[in-house]
C-alpha positions as CSV (number, residue, x, y, z in Angstrom):
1,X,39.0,-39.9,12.2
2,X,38.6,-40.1,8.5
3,X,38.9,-37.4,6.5
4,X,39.5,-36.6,2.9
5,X,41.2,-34.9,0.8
6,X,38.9,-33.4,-1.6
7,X,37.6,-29.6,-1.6
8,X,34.0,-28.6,-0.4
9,X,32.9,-25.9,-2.7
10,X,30.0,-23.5,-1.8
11,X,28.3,-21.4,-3.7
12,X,26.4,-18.1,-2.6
13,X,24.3,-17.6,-5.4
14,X,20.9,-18.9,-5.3
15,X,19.3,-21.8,-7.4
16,X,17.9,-20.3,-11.0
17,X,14.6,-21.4,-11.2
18,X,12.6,-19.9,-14.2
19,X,9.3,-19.9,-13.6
20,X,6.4,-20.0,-16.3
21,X,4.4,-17.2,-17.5
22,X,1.4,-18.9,-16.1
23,X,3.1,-19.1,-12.8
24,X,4.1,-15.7,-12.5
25,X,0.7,-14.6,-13.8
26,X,-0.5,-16.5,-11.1
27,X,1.8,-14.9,-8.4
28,X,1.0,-11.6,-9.5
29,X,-2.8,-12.2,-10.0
30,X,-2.7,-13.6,-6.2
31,X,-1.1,-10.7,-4.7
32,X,-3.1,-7.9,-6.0
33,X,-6.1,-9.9,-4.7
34,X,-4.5,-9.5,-1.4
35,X,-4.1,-6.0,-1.6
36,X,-7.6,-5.3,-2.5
37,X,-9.1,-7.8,-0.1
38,X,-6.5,-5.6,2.7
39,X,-8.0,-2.2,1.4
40,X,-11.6,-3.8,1.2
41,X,-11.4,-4.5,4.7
42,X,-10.2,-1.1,5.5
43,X,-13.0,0.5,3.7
44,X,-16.0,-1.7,5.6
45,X,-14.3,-1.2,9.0
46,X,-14.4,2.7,8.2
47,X,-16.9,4.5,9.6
48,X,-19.0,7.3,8.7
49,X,-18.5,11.1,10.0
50,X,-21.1,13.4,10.3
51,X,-20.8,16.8,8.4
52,X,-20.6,20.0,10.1
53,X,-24.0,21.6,10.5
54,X,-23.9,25.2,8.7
55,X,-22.8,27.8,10.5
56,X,-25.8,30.7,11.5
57,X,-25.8,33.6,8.7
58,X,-24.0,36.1,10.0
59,X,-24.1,39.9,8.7
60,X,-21.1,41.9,8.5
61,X,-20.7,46.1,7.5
62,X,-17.8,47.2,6.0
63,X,-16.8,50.3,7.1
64,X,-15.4,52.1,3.6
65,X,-13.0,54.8,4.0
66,X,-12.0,58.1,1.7
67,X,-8.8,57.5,0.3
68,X,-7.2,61.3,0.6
């Protein structure tokens, strides 16, 4: 068994990558497309609903009373 004597070091944080306007112009542009393509298909499968028909006119008294 070999081993040696030298220290492993790990990092947790995460590569920096900086990424181009154009890129995340890109990014952004692509993911609002998918959002409205999502709530485009939610609109077309939609279906239509009827309105109530009107109600029958209706006549009502009002009975007025004295105030004493």
């Amino acid at each position: 068994m070999n081993m040696t004597k030298t220290q492993l070091e790990l990092t947790f944080e995460a590569p920096t990558m900086k990424l181009g306007r154009v890129e995340q112009r890109n990014g952004r542009l692509a993911r609002a497309r998918w959002w409205f393509d999502q709530m485009h298909e939610v609109v077309d499968r939609a279906f239509d609903w009827s309105t109530a028909p009107a109600p029958p006119p209706e006549q009502t008294c009002l009975t007025l009373i004295k105030a004493q």
